[in-house]
C-alpha positions in Angstrom: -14.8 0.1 98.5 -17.0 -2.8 100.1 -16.8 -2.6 104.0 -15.4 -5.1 106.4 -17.8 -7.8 107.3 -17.9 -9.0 111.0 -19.3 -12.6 111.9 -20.2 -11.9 115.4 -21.9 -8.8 117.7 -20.1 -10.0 120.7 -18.1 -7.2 122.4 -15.3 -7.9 120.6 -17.3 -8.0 117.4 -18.9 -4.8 118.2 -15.5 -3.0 119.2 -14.0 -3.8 116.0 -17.2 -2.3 114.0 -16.9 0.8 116.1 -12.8 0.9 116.1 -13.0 0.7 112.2 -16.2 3.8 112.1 -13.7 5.9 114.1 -10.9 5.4 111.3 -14.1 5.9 108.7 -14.1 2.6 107.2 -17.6 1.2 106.9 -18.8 -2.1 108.8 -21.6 -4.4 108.5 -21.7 -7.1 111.5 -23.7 -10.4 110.8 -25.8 -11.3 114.3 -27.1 -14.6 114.4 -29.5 -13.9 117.5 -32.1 -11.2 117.2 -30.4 -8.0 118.4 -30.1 -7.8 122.4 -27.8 -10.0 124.5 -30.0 -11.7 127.6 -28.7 -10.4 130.9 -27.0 -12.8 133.0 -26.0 -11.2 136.3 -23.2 -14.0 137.0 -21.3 -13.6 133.2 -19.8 -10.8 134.2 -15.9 -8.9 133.0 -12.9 -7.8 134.0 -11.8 -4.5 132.2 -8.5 -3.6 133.0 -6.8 0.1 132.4 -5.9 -0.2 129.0 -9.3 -2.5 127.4 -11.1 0.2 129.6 -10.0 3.1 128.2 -10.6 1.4 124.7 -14.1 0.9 125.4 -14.7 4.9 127.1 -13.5 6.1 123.8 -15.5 4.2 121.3 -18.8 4.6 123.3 -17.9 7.6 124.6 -19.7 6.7 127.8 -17.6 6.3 131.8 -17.5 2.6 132.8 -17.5 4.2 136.3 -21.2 4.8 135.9 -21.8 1.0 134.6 -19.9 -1.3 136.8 -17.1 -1.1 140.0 -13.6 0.8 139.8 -12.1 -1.7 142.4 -10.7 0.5 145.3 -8.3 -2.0 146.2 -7.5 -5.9 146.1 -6.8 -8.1 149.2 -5.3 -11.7 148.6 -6.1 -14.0 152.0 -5.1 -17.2 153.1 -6.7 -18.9 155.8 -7.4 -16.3 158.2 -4.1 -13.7 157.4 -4.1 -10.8 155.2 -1.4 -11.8 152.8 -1.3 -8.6 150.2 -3.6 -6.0 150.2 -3.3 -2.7 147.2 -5.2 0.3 147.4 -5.7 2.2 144.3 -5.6 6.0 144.3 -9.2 7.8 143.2 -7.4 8.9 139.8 -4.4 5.7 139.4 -5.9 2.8 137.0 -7.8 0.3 138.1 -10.0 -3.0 137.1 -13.2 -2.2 136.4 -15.8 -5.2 137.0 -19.0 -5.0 134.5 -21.7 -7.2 133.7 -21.2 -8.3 130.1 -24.3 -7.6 128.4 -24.1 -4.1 129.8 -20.5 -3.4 128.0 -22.8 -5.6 124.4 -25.2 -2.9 125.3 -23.0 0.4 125.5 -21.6 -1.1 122.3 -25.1 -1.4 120.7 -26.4 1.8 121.3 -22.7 3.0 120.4 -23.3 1.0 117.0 -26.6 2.5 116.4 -25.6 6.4 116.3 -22.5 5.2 114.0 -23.6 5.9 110.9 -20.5 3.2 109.2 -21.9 0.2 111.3 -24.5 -1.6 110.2 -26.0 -4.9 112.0 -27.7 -7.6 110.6 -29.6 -9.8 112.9 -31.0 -13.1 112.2 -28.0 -13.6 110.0 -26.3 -16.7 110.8 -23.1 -17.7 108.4 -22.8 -20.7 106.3 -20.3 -19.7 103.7 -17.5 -17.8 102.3 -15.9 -17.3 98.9 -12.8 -15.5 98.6 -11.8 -13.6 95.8 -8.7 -11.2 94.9 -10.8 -7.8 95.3 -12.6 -9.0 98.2 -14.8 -11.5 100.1 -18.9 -13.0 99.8 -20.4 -14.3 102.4 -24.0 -15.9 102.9 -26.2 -16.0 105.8 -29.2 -18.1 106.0 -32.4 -17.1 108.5 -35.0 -15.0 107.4 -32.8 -12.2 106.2 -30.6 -14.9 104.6 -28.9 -13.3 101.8 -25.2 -12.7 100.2 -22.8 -9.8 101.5 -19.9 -8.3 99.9 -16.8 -7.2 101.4 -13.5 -6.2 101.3 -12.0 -8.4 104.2 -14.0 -10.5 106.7 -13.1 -10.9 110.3 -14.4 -14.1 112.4 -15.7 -12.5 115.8 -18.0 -15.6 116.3 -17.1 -17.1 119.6 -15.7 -20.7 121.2 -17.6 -22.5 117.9 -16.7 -19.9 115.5 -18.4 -20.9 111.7 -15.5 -18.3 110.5 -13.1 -21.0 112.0 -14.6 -23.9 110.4 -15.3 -22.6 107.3 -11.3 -22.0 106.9 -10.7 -25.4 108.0 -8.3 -23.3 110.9 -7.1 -26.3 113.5 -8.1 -24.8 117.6 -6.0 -27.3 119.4 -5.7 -27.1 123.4 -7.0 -28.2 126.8 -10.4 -28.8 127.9 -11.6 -27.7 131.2 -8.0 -26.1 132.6 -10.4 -24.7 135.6 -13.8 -24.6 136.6 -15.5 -22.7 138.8 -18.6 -22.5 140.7 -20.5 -18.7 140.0 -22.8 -16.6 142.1 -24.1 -13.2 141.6 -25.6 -12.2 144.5 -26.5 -8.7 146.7 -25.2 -8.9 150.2 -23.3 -6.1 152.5 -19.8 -7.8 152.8 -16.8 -6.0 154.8 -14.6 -5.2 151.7 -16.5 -1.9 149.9 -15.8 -1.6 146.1 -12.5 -4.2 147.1 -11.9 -7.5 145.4 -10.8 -10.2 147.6 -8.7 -13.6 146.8 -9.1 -15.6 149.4 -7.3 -19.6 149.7 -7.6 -22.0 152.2 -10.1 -20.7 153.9 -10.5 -21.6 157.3 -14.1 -22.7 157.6 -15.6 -26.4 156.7 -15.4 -27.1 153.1 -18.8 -28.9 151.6 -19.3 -30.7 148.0 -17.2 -30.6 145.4 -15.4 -27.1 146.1 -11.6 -26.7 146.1 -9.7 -23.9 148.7 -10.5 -20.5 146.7 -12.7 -18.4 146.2 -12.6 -14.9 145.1 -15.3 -12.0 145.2 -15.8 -9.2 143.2 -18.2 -6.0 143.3 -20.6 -5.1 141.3 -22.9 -2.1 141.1 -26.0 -2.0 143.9 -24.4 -3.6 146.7 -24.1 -6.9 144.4 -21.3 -9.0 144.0 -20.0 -11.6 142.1 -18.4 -15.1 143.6 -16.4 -17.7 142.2 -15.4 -20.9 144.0 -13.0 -23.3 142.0 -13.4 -26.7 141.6 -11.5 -29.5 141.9 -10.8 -32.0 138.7 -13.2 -33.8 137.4 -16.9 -33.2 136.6 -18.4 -33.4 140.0 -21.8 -31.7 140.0 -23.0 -29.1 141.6 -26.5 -29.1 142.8 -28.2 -25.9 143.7 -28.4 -27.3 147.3 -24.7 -28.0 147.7 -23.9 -24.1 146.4 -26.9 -22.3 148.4 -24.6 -24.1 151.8 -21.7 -23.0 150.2 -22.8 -19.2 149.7 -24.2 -19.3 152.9 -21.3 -20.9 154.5 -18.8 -18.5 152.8 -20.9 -15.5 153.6 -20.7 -16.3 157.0 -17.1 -17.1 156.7 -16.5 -13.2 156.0 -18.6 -11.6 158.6 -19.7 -12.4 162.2 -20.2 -16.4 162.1 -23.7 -16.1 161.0 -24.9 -16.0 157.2 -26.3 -12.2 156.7 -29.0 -11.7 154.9 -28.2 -12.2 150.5 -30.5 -12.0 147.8 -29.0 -14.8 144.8 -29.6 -13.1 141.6 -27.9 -15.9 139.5 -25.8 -18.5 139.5 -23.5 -20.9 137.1 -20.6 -23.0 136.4 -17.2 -21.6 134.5 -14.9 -23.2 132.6 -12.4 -22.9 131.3 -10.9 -24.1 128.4 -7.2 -23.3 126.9 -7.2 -23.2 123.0 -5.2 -21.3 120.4 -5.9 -21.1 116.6 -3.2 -22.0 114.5 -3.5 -19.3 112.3 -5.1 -16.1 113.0 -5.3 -15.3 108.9 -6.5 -17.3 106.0 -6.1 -14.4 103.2 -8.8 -11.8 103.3 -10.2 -13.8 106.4 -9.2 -13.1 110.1 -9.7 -14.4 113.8 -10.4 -12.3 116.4 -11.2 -13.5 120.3 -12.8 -16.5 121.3 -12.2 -17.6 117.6 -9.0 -17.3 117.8 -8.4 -18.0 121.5 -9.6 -19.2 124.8 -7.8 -18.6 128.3 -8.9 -17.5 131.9 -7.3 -19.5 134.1 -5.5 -18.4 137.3 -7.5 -14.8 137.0 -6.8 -13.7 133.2 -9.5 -12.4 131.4 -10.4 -13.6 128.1 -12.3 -10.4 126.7 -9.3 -7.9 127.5 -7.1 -10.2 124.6 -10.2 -10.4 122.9 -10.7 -6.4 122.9 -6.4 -5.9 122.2 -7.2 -7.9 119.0 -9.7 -6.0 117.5 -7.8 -2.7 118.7 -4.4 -3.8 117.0 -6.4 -5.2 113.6 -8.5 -2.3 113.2 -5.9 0.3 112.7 -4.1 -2.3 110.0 -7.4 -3.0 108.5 -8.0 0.7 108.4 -4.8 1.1 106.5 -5.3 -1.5 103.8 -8.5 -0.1 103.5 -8.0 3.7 102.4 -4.3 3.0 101.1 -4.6 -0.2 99.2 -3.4 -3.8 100.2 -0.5 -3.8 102.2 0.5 -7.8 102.8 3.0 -7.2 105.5 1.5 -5.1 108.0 -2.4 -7.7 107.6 0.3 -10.5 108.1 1.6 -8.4 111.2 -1.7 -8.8 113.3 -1.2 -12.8 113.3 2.5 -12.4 114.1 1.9 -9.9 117.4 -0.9 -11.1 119.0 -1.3 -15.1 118.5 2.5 -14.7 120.0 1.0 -12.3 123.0 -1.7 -14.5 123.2 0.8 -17.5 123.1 2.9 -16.6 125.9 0.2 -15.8 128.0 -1.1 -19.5 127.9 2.5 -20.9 128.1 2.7 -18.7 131.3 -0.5 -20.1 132.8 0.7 -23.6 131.9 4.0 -23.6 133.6 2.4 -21.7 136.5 -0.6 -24.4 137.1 1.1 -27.3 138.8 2.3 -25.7 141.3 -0.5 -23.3 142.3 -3.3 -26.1 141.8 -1.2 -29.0 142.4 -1.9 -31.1 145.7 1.5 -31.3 148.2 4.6 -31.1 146.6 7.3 -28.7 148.2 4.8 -25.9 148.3 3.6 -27.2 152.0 7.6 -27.1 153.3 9.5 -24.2 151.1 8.7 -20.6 153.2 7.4 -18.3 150.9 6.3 -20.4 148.1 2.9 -19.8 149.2 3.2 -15.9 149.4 4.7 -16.2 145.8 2.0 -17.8 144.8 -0.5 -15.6 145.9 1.6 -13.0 143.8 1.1 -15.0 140.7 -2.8 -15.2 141.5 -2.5 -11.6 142.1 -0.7 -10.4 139.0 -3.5 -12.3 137.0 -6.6 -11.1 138.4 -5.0 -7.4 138.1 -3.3 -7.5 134.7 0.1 -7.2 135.8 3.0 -9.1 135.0 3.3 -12.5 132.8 -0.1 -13.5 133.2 -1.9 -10.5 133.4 -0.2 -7.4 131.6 -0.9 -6.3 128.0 1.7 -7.8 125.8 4.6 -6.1 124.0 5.4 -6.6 120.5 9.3 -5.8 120.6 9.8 -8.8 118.8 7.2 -7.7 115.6 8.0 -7.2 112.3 6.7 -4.2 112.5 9.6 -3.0 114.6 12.3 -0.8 113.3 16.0 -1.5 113.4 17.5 0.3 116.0 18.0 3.1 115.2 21.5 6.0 115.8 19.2 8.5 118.2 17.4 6.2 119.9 17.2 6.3 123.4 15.6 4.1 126.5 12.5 5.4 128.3 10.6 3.6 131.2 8.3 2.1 128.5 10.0 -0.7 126.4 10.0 -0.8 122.9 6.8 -2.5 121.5 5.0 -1.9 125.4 1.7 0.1 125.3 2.5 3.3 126.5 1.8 5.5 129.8 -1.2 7.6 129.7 -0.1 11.3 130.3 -1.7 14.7 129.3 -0.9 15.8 126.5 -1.3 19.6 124.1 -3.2 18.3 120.8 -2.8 20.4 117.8 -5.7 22.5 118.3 -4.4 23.6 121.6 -6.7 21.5 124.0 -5.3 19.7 126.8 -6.4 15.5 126.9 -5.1 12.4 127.7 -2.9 10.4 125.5 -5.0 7.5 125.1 -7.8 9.6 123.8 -5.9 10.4 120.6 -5.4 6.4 119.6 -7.4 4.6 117.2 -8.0 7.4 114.5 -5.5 5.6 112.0 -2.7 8.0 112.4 0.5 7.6 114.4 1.4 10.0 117.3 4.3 11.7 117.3 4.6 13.2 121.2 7.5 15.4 122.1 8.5 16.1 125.5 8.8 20.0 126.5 8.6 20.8 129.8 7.0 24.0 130.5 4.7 24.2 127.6 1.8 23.1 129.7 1.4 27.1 131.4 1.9 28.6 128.3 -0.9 29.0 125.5 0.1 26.7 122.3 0.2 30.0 120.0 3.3 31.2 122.1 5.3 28.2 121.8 4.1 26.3 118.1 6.6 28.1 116.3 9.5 28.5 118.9 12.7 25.9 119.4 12.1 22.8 117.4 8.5 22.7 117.0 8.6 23.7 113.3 11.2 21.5 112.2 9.2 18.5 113.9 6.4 19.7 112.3 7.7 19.6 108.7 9.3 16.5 109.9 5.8 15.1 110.9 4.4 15.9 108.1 6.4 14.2 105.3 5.8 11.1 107.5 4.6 8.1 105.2 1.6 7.5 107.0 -0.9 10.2 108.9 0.7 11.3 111.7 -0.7 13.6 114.6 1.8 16.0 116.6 1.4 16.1 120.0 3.1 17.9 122.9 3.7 16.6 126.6 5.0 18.1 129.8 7.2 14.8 130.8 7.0 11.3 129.8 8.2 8.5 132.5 11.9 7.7 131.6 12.1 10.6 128.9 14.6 13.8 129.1 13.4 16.9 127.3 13.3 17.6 123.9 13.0 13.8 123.4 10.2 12.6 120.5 8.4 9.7 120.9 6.8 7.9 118.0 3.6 5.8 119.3 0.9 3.7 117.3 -2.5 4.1 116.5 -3.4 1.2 119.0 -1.0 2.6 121.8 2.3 0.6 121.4 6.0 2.3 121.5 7.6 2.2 118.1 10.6 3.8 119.9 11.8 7.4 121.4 14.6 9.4 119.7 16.9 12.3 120.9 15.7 15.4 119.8 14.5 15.8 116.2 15.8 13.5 114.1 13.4 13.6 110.5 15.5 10.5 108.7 15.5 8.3 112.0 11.7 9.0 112.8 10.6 8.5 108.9 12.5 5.2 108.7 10.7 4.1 112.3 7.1 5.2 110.7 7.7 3.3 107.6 9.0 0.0 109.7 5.8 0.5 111.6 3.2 0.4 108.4 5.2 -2.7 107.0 7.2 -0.5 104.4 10.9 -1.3 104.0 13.0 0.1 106.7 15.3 2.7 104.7 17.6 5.6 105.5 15.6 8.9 104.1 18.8 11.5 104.3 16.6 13.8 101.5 13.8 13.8 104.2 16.8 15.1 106.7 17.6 17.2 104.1 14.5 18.5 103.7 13.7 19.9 106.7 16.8 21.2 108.1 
């Protein structure tokens, strides 16, 4: 079968290719530009827990040794402390990165994968779809026709792949802008992020009351000042006395010594695809989306996309067609993606708004400051990874289901788990291989070797239970689950998301949850109960 063509070797380009090679489905990804992405010290990322761990697995390489695992976060405004979080040596945490280091992890990644191949000097300028598949040409000097079995648009703000589909991006121009410096300077707040409004020294130029900084490797950091409305520009004089004045701001009174490694101007734009699918043609990231306001970070839904259309790509691939679960991918994220901007939206007024009740309400502006917070962390409606409860992947409920701390649909908690070969790892390093995970929750099975317990209790029923499964299924084994009493079963996705938990073994209630989740009719299997009893 033809492999997936990918316009675009962006990270989010580049994760796909890789996400698809792990589920052996071959990849070729069309690079306009010439093969290396320039570094930019000031176009840096945001990785949170989940997009993290994505990236660690397909590279196989510790963001740790790359970029910052924040210690902590402190949100200030004029001189107070108004929230400060530390985060435990082994609890999640953002990880800030340069982006052409994470494009170059992903290269080199790319390059020892066998299923990827990249094109450079291949820029897009048509597609023709077909039944059994998809052609697309590239012009340049290694302008030539590809074949495919899908095509995904991974091509950024101005996306061809868009165009070419005649796919509507309507939105807001220039929802925030801010003023960027990368530079290396010793501030008080090591491997800490810091939000910091109003702040009490002189304001001069165009520059609104926030800024935030962020660490990078090396003793550098990155700082972003937003700007007011309008298009006020900002000359390299006016930022040097605001990096200067800021620096000094933070310390002693007087500007320490810096070294300015880069500098720029952010915005940000708000824009959302209006469909996500055009037949054997997808959107992913940019493409499909822009956000970032108020501390979101683009790439993470950028990377989410390519990790929850690569497994359904994946499937259609090796098992033939399968309309509802390709549909699925538009119908899950652009509605993630969706609420996120509708969140930002309704939260913008009043946390970039000028006077207002905000000055005379107590604790509006400490609520505020929680919003800010929740964004530039990943946590609540701004920031958090989105749940699909309302997909149409999800089953009906079901007779032995059961709550658990994760909601249906929610990406689940990372906890060590037995695989089937007896090894002890983390959850999240059996996703993205195509299969579902079945997990079930034994306490005690962790200080006993796997040969002593695989064929005791319920294990072999699960097992047989597991394996007439519709799709490939891995069996896994856990200690305790958050929310989840013993001898529960949990049935999780290839990208990470609950599909739901059940009492004890139940074959007919988890087949008819497995089938649900690869599009398949939802039906009652009583011969698979019967099977297995």
């Amino acid at each position: 079968m033809d492999p997936v063509i990918i316009v675009g070797a962006g990270p989010v380009g580049l994760t796909l290719a890789l996400a698809l090679a792990r589920q052996e489905v071959p990849a070729v990804v069309l690079d306009e530009g010439p093969g290396k992405e320039e570094p930019r010290p000031a176009r840096t990322v945001v990785l949170h827990p989940d997009t993290a761990a994505l990236l660690e697995r397909l590279t196989g390489t510790a963001l740790d040794h790359h970029g910052v695992r924040w210690s902590g976060w402190r949100s200030m405004r004029r001189k107070q402390v108004v929230s400060e979080i530390a985060f435990a040596p082994d609890e999640p945490a953002p990880v800030h990165i340069a982006q052409h280091v994470v494009s170059g992890l992903l290269r080199a990644a790319a390059a020892d994968q066998p299923l990827v191949e990249i094109a450079t000097d291949s820029r897009l300028d048509s597609i023709e779809q077909e039944t059994s598949g998809v052609t697309a040409h590239t012009r340049g000097p290694k302008g030539t026709w590809w074949r495919g079995s899908y095509l995904v648009g991974c091509d950024g703000t101005r996306s061809t792949v868009r165009k070419l589909q005649d796919i509507r991006f309507p939105g807001r121009t220039a929802v925030e802008r801010h003023a960027v410096a990368a530079l290396r300077a010793e501030l008080p707040w090591e491997d800490q992020a810091l939000l910091h409004r109003m702040p009490p020294w002189r304001s001069s130029g165009p520059f609104a009351g926030e800024v935030t900084a962020r660490p990078l490797p090396d003793g550098a950091w990155r700082l972003d000042w937003l700007l007011p409305p309008g298009k006020d520009l900002v000359t390299p004089e006016l930022l040097v006395a605001r990096i200067r004045e800021t620096l000094a701001g933070w310390t002693d009174g007087t500007t320490p010594a810096y070294d300015l490694l880069d500098t720029g101007v952010h915005t940000v734009h708000h824009r959302l695809a209006r469909r996500w699918r055009d037949g054997r043609v997808f959107l992913a990231g940019d493409a499909a989306h822009l956000l970032g306001a108020l501390g979101t970070q683009g790439l993470d839904e950028g990377l989410r996309d390519a990790d929850n259309l690569s497994w359904k790509l994946a499937a259609a691939w090796h098992h033939g067609p399968h309309e509802a679960l390709l549909d699925s991918y538009q119908e899950e994220r652009r509605a993630v993606v969706a609420a996120r901007l509708r969140a930002t939206d309704q939260a913008l007024p009043g946390l970039r708004g000028g006077g207002g009740l905000r000055h005379i309400v107590p604790g509006t502006a400490r609520g505020h400051d929680a919003l800010l917070t929740d964004g530039h962390l990943g946590r609540g409606a701004l920031g958090a990874p989105g749940a699909y409860a309302a997909s149409p992947l999800t089953p009906r409920p079901l007779q032995g289901e059961i709550p658990v701390d994760t909601p249906r649909g929610a990406p689940v908690t990372d906890v060590r788990v037995t695989a089937e070969d007896g090894s002890f790892v983390r959850l999240r390093d059996r996703l993205g291989r195509g299969a579902l995970l079945v997990l079930l929750i034994a306490p005690g099975t962790g200080v006993w070797d796997r040969k002593h317990w695989v064929s005791a209790g319920v294990m072999p029923r699960l097992a047989a239970a597991v394996t007439a499964l519709p799709h490939p299924a891995e069996l896994l084994v856990a200690e305790s689950y958050p929310g989840a009493p013993a001898h529960s079963v949990l049935l999780v996705r290839p990208d990470g998301h609950l599909v739901t938990a059940l009492t004890g073994v139940r074959p007919a209630d988890l087949y008819t949850a497995a089938e649900a989740t690869v599009g398949g009719a939802v039906a009652v299997a009583e011969e698979v109960e019967a099977g297995v009893r």
